[in-house]
N, C-alpha and C positions, 0 to 999 in steps of 0.2 A: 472526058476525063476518066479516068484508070480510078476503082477501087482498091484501098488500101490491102495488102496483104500483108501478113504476119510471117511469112516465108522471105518478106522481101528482105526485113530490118535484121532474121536471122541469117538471110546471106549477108549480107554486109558486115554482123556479126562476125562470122566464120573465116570469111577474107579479110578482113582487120589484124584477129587476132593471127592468121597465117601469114600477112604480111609482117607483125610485129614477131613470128617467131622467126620467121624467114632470117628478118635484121640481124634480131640477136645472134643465129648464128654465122651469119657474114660477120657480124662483127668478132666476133670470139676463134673466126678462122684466120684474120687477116692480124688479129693482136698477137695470135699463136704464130704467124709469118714471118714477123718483126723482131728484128734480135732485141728488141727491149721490151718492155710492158707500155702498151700506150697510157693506159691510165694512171699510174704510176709518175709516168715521164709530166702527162698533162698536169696532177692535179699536184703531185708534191714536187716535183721540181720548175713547175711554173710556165712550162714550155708552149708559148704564146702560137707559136709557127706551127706548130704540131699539133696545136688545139683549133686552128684553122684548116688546118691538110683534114686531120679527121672530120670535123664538120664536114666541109668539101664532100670528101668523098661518102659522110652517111647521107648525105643531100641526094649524090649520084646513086646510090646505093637502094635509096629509096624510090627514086623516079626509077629502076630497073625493074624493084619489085612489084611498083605499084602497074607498071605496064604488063606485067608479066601477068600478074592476080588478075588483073580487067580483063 
C-alpha cells in the first residue's frame, strides 16, 4: 500500500477546479450560440424541454471534460 501524498489531493484539486472552469465556459459559449438566453428561457419562462436538452448536454459535456482532464 501507497503512502499518502499531499501532491496527490492538490492534483485533484487543480483538475477539479479546471474541470469546473472548463464547464463554465462551454456553457457561456453554447448560451452565446443560441438565439435566446438559455437561462432566461429555463427559469422564467418555465421551459420544461429545454431544462432537460441542457441537463442532457451539461451531463455530455461533463463526461468530455472529465475524459479529457484524466
Amino acid at each position: 500500500m501507497t503512502e499518502f501524498h499531499p501532491g496527490y489531493l492538490l492534483n485533484a484539486a487543480v483538475f477539479a477546479a479546471l474541470g469546473i472552469l472548463i464547464f463554465i465556459v462551454s456553457f457561456a459559449v453554447v448560451d452565446w450560440i443560441t438565439p435566446y438566453q438559455l437561462w432566461k428561457e429555463i427559469v422564467e419562462e418555465k421551459n420544461l424541454a429545454l431544462a432537460v436538452l441542457v441537463g442532457a448536454m451539461s451531463i455530455g459535456m461533463c463526461i468530455i471534460i472529465a475524459a479529457a482532464v484524466h
